[in-house]
Every structure is written in structure tokens, then in C-alpha cells.
C-alpha positions as CSV (number, residue, x, y, z in Angstrom):
1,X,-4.8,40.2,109.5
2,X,-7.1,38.0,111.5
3,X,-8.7,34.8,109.9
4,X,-11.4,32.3,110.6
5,X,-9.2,29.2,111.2
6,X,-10.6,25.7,109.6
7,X,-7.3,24.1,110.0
8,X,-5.3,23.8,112.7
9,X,-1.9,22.3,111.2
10,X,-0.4,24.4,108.1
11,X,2.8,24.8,106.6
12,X,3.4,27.0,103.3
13,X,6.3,26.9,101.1
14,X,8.0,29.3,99.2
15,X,9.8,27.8,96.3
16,X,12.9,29.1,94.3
17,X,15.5,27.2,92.1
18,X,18.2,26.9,94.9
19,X,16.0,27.5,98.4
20,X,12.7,26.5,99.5
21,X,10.8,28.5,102.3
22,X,8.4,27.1,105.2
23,X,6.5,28.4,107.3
24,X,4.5,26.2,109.8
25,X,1.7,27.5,111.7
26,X,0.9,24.8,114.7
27,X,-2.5,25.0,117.0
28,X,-1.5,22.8,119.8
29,X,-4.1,20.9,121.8
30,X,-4.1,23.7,124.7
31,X,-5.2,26.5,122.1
32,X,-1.1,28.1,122.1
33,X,-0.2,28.7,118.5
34,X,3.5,28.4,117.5
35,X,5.3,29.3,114.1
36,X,8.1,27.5,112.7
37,X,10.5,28.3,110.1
38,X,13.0,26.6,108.2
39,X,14.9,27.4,105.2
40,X,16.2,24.0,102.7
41,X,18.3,23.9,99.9
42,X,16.9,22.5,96.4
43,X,19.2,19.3,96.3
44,X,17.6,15.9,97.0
45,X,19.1,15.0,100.5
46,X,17.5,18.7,101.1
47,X,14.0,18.1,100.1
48,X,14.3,14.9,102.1
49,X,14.8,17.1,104.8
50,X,12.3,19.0,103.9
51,X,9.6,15.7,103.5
52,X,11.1,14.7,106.7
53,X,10.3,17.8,108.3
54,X,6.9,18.2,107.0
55,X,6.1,14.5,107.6
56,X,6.6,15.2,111.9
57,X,4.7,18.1,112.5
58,X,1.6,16.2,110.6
59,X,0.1,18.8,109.0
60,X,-3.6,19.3,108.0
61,X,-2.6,21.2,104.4
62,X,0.6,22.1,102.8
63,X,0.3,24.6,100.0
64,X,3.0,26.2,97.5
65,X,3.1,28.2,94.6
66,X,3.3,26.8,90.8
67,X,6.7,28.6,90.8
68,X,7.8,27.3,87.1
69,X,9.1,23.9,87.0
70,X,10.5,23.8,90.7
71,X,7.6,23.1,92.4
72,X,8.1,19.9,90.8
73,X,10.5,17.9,92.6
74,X,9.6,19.2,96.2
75,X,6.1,18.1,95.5
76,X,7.2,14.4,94.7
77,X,9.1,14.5,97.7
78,X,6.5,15.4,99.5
79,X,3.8,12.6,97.9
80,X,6.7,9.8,98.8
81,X,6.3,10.7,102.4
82,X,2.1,10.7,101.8
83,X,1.8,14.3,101.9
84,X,-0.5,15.3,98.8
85,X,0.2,19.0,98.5
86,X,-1.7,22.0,96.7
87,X,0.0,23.7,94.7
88,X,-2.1,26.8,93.7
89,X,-1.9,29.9,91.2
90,X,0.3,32.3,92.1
91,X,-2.5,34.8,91.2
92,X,-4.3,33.8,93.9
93,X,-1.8,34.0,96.6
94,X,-0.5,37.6,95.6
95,X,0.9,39.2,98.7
96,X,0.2,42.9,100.5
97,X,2.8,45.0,98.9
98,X,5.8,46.1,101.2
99,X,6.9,43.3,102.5
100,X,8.1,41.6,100.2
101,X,10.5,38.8,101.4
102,X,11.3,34.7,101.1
103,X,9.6,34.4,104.9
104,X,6.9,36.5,104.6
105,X,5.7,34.8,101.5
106,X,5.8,30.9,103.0
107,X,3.9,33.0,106.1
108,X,1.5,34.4,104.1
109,X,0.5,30.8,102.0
110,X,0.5,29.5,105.7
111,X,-2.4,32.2,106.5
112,X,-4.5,31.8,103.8
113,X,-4.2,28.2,104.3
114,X,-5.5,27.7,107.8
115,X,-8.3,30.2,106.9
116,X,-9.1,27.7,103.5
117,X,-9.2,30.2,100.9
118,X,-6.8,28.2,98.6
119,X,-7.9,26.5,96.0
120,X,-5.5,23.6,94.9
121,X,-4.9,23.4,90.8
122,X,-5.1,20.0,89.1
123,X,-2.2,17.9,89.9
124,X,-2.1,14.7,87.6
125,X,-1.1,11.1,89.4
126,X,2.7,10.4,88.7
127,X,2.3,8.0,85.8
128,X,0.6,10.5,84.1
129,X,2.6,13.2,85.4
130,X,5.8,11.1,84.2
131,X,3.9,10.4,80.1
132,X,3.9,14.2,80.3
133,X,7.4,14.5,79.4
134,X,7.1,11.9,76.4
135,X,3.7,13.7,75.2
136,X,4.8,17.5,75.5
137,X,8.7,16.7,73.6
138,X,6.6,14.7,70.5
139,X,4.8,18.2,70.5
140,X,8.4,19.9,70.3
141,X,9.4,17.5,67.6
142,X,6.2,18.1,65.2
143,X,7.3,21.7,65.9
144,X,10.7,21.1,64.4
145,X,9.5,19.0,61.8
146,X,7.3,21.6,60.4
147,X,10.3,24.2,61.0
148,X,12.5,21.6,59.1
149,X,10.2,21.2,56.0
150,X,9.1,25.1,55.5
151,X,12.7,25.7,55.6
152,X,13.2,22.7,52.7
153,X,10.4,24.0,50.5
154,X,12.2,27.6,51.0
155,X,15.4,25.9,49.4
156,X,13.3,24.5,46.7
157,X,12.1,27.3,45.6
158,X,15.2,29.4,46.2
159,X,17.0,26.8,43.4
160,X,14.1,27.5,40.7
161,X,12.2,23.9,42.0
162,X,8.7,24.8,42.0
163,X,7.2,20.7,42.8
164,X,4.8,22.0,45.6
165,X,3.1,24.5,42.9
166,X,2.3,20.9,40.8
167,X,2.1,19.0,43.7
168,X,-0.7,19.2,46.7
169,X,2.2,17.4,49.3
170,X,6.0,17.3,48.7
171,X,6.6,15.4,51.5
172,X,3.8,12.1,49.9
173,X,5.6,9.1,49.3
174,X,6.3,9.8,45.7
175,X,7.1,13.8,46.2
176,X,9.4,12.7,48.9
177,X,11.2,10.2,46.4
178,X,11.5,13.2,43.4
179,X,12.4,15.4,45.7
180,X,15.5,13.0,46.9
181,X,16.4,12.1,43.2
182,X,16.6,15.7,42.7
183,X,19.3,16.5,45.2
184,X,21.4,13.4,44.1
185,X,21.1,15.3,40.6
186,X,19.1,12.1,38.6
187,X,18.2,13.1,34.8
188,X,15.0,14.6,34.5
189,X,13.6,11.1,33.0
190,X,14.6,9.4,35.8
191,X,13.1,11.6,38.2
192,X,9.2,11.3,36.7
193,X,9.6,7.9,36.4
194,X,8.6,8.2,40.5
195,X,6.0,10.4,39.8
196,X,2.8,8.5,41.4
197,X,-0.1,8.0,38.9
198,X,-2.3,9.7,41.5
199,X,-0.8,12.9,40.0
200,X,-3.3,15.2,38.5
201,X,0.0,17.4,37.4
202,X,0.6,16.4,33.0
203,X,4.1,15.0,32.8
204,X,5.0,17.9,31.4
205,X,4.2,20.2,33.7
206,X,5.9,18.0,36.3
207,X,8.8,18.6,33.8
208,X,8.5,22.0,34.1
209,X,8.6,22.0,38.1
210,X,11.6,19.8,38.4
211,X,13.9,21.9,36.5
212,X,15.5,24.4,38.3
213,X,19.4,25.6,39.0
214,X,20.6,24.0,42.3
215,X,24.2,24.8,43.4
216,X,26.1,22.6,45.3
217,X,25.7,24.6,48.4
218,X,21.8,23.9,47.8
219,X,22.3,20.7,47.1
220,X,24.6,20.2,50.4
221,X,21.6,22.0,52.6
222,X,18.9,20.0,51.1
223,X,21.0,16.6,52.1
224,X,21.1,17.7,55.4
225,X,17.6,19.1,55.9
226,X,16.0,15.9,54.1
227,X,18.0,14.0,56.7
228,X,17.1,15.5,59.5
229,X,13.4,15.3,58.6
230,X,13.3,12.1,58.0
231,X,15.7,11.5,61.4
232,X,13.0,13.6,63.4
233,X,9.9,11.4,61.9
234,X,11.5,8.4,63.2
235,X,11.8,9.9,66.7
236,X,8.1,10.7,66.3
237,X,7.1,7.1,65.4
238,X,9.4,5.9,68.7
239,X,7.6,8.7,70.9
240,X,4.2,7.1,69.6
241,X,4.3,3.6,70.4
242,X,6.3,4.2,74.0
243,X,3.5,6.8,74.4
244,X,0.7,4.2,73.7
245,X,2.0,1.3,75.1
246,X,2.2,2.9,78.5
247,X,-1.7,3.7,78.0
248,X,-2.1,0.4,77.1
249,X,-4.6,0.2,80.3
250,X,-6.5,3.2,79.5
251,X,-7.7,1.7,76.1
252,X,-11.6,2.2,76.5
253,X,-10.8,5.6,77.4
254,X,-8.9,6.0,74.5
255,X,-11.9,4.8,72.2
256,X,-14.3,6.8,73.9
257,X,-12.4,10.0,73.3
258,X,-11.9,8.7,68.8
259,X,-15.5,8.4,68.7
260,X,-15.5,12.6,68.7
261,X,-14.3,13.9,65.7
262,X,-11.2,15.5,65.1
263,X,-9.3,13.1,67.5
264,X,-7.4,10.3,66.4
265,X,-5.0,7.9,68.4
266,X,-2.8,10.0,69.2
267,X,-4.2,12.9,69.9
268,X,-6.5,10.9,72.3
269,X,-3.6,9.5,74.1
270,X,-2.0,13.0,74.6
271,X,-4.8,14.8,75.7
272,X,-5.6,12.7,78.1
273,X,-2.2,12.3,80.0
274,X,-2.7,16.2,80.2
275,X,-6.8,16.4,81.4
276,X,-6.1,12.2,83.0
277,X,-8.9,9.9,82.9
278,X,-11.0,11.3,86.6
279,X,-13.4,14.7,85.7
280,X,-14.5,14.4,89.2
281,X,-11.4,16.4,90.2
282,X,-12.2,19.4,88.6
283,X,-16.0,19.4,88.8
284,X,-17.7,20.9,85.8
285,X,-16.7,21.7,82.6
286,X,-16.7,25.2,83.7
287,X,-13.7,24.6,85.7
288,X,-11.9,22.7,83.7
289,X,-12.2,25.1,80.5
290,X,-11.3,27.9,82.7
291,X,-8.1,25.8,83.8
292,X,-7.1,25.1,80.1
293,X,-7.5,28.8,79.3
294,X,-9.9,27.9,76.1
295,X,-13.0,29.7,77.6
296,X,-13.7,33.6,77.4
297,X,-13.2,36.0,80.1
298,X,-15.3,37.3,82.6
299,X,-14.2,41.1,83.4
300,X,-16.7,43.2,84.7
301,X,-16.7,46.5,86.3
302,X,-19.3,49.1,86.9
303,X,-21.9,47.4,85.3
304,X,-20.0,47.7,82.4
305,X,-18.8,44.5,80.3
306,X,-15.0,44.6,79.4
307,X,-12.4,42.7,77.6
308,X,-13.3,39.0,77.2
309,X,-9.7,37.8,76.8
310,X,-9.0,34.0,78.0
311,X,-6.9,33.9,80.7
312,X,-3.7,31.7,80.6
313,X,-3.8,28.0,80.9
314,X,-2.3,24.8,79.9
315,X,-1.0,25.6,76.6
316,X,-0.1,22.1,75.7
317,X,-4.2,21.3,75.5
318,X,-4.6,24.3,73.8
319,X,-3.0,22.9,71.2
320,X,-4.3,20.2,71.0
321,X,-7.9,21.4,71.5
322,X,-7.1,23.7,67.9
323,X,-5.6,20.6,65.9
324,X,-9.1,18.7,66.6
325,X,-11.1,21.6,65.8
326,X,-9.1,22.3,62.8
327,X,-10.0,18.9,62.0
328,X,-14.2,18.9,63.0
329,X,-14.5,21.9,61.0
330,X,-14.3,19.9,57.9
331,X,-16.2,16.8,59.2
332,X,-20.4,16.5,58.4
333,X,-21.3,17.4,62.6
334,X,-22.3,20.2,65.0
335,X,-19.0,21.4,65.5
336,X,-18.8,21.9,61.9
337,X,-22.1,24.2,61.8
338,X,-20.3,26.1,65.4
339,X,-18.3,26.8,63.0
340,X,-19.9,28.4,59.9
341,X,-21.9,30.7,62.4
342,X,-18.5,31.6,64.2
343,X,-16.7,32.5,61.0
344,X,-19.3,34.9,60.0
345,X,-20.0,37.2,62.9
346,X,-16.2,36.6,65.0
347,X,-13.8,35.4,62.0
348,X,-11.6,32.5,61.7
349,X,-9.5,32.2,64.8
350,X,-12.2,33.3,67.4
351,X,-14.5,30.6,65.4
352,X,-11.8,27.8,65.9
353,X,-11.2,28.9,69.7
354,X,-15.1,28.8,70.1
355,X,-15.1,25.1,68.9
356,X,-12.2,24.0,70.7
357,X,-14.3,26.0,73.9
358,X,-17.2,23.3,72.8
359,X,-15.6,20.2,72.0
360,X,-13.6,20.6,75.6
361,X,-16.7,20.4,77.3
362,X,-18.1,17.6,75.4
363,X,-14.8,15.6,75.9
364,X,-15.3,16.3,80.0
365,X,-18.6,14.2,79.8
366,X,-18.0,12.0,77.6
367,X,-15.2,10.9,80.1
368,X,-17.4,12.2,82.9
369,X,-20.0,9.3,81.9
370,X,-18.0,7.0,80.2
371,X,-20.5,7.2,77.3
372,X,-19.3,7.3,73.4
373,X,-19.9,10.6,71.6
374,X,-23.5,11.6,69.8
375,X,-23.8,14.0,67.4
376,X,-27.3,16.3,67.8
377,X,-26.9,16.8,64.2
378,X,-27.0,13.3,63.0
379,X,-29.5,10.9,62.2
380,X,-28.2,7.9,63.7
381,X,-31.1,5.7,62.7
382,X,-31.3,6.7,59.2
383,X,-27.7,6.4,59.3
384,X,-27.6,2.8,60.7
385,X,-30.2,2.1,57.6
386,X,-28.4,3.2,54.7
387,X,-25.6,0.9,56.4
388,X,-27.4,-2.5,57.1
389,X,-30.2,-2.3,54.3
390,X,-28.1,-4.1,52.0
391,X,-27.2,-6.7,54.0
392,X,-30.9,-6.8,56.2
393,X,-32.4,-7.5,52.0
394,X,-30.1,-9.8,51.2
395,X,-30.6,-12.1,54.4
396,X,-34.7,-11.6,53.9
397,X,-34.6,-12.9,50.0
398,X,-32.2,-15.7,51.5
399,X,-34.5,-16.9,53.6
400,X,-37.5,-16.7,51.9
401,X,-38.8,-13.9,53.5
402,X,-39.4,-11.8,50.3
403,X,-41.6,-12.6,47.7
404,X,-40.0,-12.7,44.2
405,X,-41.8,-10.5,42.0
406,X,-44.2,-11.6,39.0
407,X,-44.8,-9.9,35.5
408,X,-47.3,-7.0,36.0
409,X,-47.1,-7.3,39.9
410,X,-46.8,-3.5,41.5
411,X,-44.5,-4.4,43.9
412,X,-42.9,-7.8,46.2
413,X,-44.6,-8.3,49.8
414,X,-43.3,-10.0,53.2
């Protein structure tokens, strides 16, 4: 197959757990073209090699697959020899069938990269790249935490305790500290004496939900599963504060992104070691929804229009992107009335997807223009009024500036 050549100096690579592939194609400076081959292992002195390699024939691009994970450590390699490479979607880069081998893949990425018809995917900078790791396991460990405490409220109940039918959260403060005087096997007396007065439950009814039949063996899991929860939200709390004090720079970015809502702290500072702090890399929103696999298909064939299904995409901010609509859903804003009008015509899910869609594409310019979040459906003036007006009349009749009001007067002037 004959392509338009843009670049001159190429090399792909073919990735696997234990080998790495290259292929270089070479233009020299008289017009002869050369390939070069080379096979590496996946160790470290190997992928030295391989930046060492790569790093001589000064190439114009250097392209390879998002194989997984193992595209990982050859790419760092390569950046500590300042070679940025693409890695790009192996959807992209499917080969001819029929030859199917190691080579003639690396060959092939080499082809399509001299000709330029590879688009590199987003690549975060290695301190972001690095607050990965901490961000994506405190997303593990909320996992198992909510594992952890279905599977104690399943214990509960299977020993006759029925607090959470009495109780809106048996993991609050005071639910947590009946719950643990209920494994120990305190009286009854003793154990509503930590019932909070924020209760709505009647003591007796609390009464009622406390009594139960708990073996020993339930007794023995709860103990462990009440430790281990409370073992995993410490974990959390230390995955928190290492995760924000190594975005201790990125602070007004940080604000920007709480002023939307539906985002907190946290979720600010994990979302945006995923998207990092520059939308010029990726464009327009477009691009970057289509990235995070959040926006709808496009499928089209015969003038006909087919499934709408959202691709895959980063399913870390997918996450995410649910959690904060979750959370603007019941918040007085636009994303709230998205909503409503969702739910009616697509149902539940589809409705939550289609505000996560939106508030993605608000987040891209809000960080796009550095500019805090508006609302379209808020009166910010009228707002800013009901505020201050207390204060603005106080100040006035301090100073003098308000005329006290005399018997039969209609009304006070300024």
C-alpha cells in the first residue's frame, strides 16, 4: 500500500508483556528508504535499549498501541530520553487480515505513521500520570467499603436486627456506636442510651429494632466486618490528604471546578488528575466527551440512523461524571431540570448519563477559560439581594441614611 509521506523518520512499536516490536522506517537525505527492525525484551535494562535505540535514529514520530497497562513503562522510557510518543487506539490501527504477526504489526503503525493518519490519545504529564494510581485505588477502596457494609447490614438483618428500617444511616455516628454495643452484647438500656436525639424513630420502636437473636458466629463476623470498615475508612482519609496535598498547586483549579454542583473536594481533585488542568490538548468538548465514552454514538448507514450506544472510554471519569450528576439532580440548577425532562421521555439511567454528557462539557470550559461556573437558571442578582439586604439596611439606618418613620407617615425615604 502506497502512502503520501509527511514524515520522513518513523518508528512503530508493537507492545506485549514480555517483548516489544519496532519497526523503523528511515528516508535518508538522498531519497533511499531503509527499514530497521529490532526485537527488546520488557525488562528495564531492555527498554533502555530500546530508548537508546530510538533516541539515535531521531525520529520524527514514534507511535504504539494502548496495549493494557504495558505501554506504560516503554512510554516513560521513552519521555526520559525526550521522545514524547503517541500512543493511539488500537481501533484505529487494526491491521489487513492475513498477516497477522509481531513484525508486521510495528510495520504497519510505522506506515500509517509516516502517512499521519494517527491520532495520538490523551497522555497526562507524569505527576499526574503518577496521582493516578492514588486516585483510581481510593475508588477501589469506596468500592470495598460499600461491599463491606451491604454485606454488614445482610448480617444484621440475618440475626433479626432490623436498625436500618428505624434508622435512615446505620453507619451515622450514633447508628455506628448501637450497632458496636450490639455485637459486644450490651443490655438493651444501654444500647438506646447512644441513640442520638436527632432520631425521629420512638424509643420504643428503636427497642423493637435492636432486639434480635445473634449467635456467636454472627457476632464473630460482625467484629470482623465492623473492623474492616472502619480499617478501610481510615485508608480513605490517608488516600485524601496525600491526594490533596500533592494538588496543593492546582488549588484555583480546584475551586473553579466546586463552584459546579455536584462536585466537592474530592471529587474535584480526582477528576482532574484524570482530564489534567490543559483542555487545549484535546480541543473541544466534543473530543473530550467522546474520549471519556459519556457522549452517544454516531452509527449510521444507508441513511438509516442505528444504535446510539457510547463507545468505551475512561471508565474511572465515568464514574465520577455519575456521582456528580447523582448529586446535581437534587440541587435547585439546570442540570437538575436536564433531568426532569430526561427521566420522562429516556428513564432514569439514560437521564443521569445525559447530565453527566452536560456537565462534562461545562467542566471542559470552565477549565478551558478559567472562569467559575454560572447557572442559566439562576437569578444571580436577585440572589446576591436576598443575601446582602439585611446587612446593605442595617449599614443605611447606621448611617443615617434612612429616615426613621413617623406616626401616620406611609412609608421611610432616603
Amino acid at each position: 500500500m502506497e502512502l503520501q509521506t509527511l514524515y520522513k523518520r518513523v518508528i512503530g512499536l508493537d507492545v506485549h508483556q514480555s517483548q516489544i516490536t519496532a519497526c523503523a522506517l528511515i528516508e535518508e537525505a538522498d531519497g533511499t528508504q531503509r527499514i530497521e527492525q529490532r526485537q527488546f525484551g520488557a525488562f528495564k535494562r531492555h527498554r533502555q535499549e530500546l530508548a537508546a535505540w530510538a533516541a539515535a535514529l531521531k525520529p520524527d514520530e514514534v507511535v504504539m498501541e494502548s496495549t493494557g497497562i504495558y505501554w506504560k513503562s516503554p512510554y516513560a522510557a521513552l519521555e526520559m530520553v525526550g521522545i514524547q510518543a503517541k500512543v493511539v487506539n488500537a481501533r484505529h490501527v487494526k491491521n489487513v487480515p492475513g498477516r497477522k504477526t509481531d513484525v508486521a504489526d510495528a510495520h504497519w503503525l510505522a506506515m500509517l505513521a509516516r502517512a499521519g493518519l494517527l491520532r495520538a490519545s490523551f497522555v497526562p504529564p507524569t505527576a499526574l500520570r503518577e496521582l493516578r494510581l492514588i486516585a483510581r485505588q481510593r475508588q477501589k477502596l469506596v468500592g470495598q467499603l460499600a461491599s463491606e457494609k451491604n454485606r454488614l447490614h445482610k448480617i444484621l438483618s440475618d440475626g433479626g436486627i432490623r436498625l436500618s428500617v428505624v434508622v435512615s444511616d446505620v453507619f451515622g455516628q450514633s447508628a455506628r456506636a448501637m450497632v458496636k454495643a450490639i455485637i459486644v452484647g450490651k443490655a438493651p438500656h444501654e444500647i438506646l442510651d447512644l441513640a442520638g436525639r436527632r432520631f425521629k424513630a420512638s424509643r420504643e420502636e428503636l427497642f423493637d429494632a435492636v432486639q434480635g437473636d445473634l449467635s456467636r458466629s454472627h457476632r464473630f463476623v460482625l467484629d470482623e466486618l465492623m473492623r474492616h470498615i472502619d480499617e478501610i475508612e481510615a485508608r480513605i482519609a490517608r488516600f485524601d490528604a496525600r491526594l490533596l496535598s500533592e494538588l496543593a498547586n492546582e488549588q484555583p483549579k480546584l475551586k473553579l471546578l466546586q463552584t459546579m454542583p455536584g462536585i466537592d473536594l474530592i471529587g474535584a481533585a480526582m477528576l482532574l488528575v484524570e482530564i489534567g488542568t490543559d483542555m487545549s490538548l484535546f480541543n473541544s468538548a466534543d473530543r473530550l466527551a467522546s474520549w471519556v465514552g459519556i457522549c452517544p454514538g454516531n452509527n449510521e448507514s444507508a441513511g438509516k440512523r442505528k444504535t446510539g450506544k457510547a463507545g468505551k472510554g475512561n471508565n474511572y471519569i465515568r464514574r465520577l461524571l455519575c456521582e456528580f450528576a447523582h448529586a446535581a439532580s437534587r440541587t435547585k440548577c439546570v442540570f437538575k431540570l436536564k433531568f426532569q425532562a430526561m427521566k420522562l421521555r429516556r428513564g432514569y439511567k439514560r437521564a443521569i448519563v445525559a447530565v453527566a454528557h452536560k456537565m462534562l462539557r461545562t467542566i471542559y470550559y470552565i477549565l478551558r477559560r478559567e472562569q467559575p461556573y454560572r447557572d442559566s437558571s439562576a437569578d444571580y442578582e436577585a440572589m446576591s439581594v436576598q443575601r446582602n439586604a439585611p446587612r446593605w439596611f442595617k449599614a443605611l439606618n447606621k448611617f443615617g441614611y434612612i429616615k426613621p418613620v413617623q406616626d401616620g407617615a406611609p412609608g421611610c425615604g432616603v
